[in-house]
One Martini backbone bead per residue (centre of mass of N, CA, C, O) as a GRO file, in nm:
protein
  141
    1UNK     BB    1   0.098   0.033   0.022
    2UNK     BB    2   0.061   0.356   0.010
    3UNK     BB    3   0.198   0.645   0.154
    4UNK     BB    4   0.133   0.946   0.224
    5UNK     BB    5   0.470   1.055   0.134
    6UNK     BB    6   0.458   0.899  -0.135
    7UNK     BB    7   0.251   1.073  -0.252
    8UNK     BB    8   0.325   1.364  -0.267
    9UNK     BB    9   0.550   1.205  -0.434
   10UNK     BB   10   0.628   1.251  -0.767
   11UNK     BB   11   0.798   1.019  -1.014
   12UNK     BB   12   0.938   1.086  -1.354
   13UNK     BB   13   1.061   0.983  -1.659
   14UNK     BB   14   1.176   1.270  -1.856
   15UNK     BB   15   1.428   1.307  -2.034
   16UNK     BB   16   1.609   1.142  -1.848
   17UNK     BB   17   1.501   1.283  -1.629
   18UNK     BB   18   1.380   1.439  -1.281
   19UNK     BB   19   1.055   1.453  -1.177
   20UNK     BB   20   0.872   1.649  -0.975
   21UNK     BB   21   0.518   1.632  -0.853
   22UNK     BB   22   0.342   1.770  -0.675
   23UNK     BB   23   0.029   1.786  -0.568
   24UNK     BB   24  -0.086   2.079  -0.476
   25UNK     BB   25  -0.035   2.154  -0.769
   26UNK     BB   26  -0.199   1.902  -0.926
   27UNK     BB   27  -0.484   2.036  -0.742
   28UNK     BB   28  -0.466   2.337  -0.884
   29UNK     BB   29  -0.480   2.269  -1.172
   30UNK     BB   30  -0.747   2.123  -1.158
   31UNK     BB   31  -0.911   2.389  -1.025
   32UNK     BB   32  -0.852   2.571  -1.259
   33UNK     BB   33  -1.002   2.388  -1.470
   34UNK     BB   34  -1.269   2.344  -1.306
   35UNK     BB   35  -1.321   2.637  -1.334
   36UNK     BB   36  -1.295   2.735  -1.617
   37UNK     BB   37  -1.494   2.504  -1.718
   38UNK     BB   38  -1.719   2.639  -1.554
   39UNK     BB   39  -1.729   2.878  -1.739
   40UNK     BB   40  -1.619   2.843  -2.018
   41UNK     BB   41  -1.536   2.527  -2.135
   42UNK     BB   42  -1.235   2.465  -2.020
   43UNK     BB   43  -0.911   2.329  -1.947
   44UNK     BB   44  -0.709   2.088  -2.071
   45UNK     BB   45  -0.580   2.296  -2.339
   46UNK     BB   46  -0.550   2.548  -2.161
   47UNK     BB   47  -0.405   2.448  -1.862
   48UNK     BB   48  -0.294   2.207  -1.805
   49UNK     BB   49  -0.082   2.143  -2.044
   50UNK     BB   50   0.066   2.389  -2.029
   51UNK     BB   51   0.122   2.363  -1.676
   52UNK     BB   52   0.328   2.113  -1.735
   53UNK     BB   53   0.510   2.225  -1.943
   54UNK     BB   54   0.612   2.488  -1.772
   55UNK     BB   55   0.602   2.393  -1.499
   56UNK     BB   56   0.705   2.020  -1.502
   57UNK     BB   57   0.842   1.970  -1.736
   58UNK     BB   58   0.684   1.842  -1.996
   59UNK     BB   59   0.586   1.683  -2.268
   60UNK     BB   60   0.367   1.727  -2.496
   61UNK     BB   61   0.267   1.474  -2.476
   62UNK     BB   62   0.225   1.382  -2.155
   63UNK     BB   63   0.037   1.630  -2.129
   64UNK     BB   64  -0.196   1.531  -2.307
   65UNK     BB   65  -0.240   1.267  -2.171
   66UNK     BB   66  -0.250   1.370  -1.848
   67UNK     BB   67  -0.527   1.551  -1.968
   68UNK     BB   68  -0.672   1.233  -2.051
   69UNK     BB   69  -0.727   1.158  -1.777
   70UNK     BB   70  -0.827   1.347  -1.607
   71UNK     BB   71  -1.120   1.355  -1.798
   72UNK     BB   72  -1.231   1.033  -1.796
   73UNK     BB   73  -1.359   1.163  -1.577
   74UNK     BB   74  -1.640   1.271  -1.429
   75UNK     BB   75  -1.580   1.615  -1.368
   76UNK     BB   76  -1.845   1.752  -1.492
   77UNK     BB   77  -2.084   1.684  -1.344
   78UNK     BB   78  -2.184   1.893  -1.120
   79UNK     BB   79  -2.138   2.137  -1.377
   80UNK     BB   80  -2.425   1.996  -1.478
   81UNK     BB   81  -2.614   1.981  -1.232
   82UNK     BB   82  -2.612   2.306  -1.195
   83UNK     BB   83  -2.699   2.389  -1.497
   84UNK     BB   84  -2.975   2.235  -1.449
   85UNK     BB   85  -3.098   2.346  -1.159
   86UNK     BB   86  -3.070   2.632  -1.314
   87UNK     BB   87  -3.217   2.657  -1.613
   88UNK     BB   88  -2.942   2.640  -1.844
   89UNK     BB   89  -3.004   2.385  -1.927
   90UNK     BB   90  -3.108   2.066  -2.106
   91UNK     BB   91  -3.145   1.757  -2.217
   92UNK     BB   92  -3.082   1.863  -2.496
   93UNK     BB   93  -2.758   1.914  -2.389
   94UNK     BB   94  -2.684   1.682  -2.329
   95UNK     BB   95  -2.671   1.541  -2.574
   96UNK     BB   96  -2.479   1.709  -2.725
   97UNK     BB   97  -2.253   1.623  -2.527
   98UNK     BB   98  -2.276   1.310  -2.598
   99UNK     BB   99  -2.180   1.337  -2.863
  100UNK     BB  100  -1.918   1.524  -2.821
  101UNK     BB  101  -1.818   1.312  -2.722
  102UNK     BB  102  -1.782   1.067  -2.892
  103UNK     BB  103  -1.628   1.244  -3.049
  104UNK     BB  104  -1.392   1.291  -2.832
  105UNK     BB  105  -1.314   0.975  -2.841
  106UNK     BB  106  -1.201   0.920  -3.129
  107UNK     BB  107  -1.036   1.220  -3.173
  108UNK     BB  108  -0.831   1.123  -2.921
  109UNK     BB  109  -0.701   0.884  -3.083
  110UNK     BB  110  -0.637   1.068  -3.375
  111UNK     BB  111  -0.439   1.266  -3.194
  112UNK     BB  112  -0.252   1.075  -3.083
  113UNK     BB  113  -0.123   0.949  -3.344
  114UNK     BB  114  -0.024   1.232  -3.440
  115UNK     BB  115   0.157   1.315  -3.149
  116UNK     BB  116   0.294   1.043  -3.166
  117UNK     BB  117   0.513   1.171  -3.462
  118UNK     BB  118   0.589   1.416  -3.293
  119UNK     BB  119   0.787   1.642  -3.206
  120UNK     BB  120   0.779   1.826  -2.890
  121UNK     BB  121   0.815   2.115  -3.088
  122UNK     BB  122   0.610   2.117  -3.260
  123UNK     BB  123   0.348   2.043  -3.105
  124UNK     BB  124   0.409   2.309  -2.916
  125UNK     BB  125   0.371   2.504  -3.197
  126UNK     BB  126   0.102   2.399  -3.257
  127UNK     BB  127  -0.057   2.486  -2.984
  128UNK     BB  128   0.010   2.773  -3.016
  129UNK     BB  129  -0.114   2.859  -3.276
  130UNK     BB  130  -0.387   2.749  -3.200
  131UNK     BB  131  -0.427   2.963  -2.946
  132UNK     BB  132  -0.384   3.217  -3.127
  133UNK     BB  133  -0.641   3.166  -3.347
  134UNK     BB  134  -0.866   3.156  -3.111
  135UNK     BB  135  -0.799   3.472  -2.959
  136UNK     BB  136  -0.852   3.609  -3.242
  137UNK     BB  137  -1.127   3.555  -3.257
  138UNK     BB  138  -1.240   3.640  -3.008
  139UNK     BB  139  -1.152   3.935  -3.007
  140UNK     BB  140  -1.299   3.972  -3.346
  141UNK     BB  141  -1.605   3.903  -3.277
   0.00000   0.00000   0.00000
């Protein structure tokens, strides 16, 4: 059984190196994604990704990962409870959702094949490219 002071750090080897990555920063990195996506509906490519980048020095494919580890369990469950009981979706929302996932499942296995044969340089530069063509279109509608 992991003793509570193992669970604490996680050790990964990542490009030859050694990476430690607390916990508290970890479940900081989760309620900032769970907070962002319950108000505008974003999450994992836009905030865990970044930090695991950034924070915890990950491979753009670790990242991209890790944070398909992340969404696999049902964690927007709650903040899509508050908003059918708050009268904001309908059942209708919800089957829209459902459909949406369905494509997330497909989709996320033929992202995961296209980007483990691109090198972790590439793939970070195409997901910066594609983070800057979201700000500006959202800037300029």
């Amino acid at each position: 059984m992991i003793k509570l002071h193992q669970m604490w750090q996680l050790h990964n080897t990542v490009t030859g190196g050694k990476m430690s990555i607390q916990l508290p920063g970890l479940f900081a990195i989760g309620l900032a994604a769970g907070l962002l996506s319950g108000m505008f509906g974003v999450g994992g490519g836009i905030i865990i990704v970044p930090s695991m980048v950034l924070l915890f020095g990950m491979t753009q494919q670790s990242a991209n990962a890790t944070s398909l580890i992340a969404l696999l369990l049902p964690v927007g469950l709650l903040g899509v409870l508050e908003y059918y009981r708050s009268g904001k979706i309908s059942m209708e929302h919800i089957w829209i959702g459902i459909i949406i996932a369905a494509g997330l499942f497909c989709g996320a296995y033929f992202g995961a094949k296209i980007a483990t044969h691109l090198s972790s340089d590439i793939l970070r530069k195409a997901f910066a490219v594609f983070m800057g063509i979201v700000a500006l279109h959202l800037w300029f509608k």
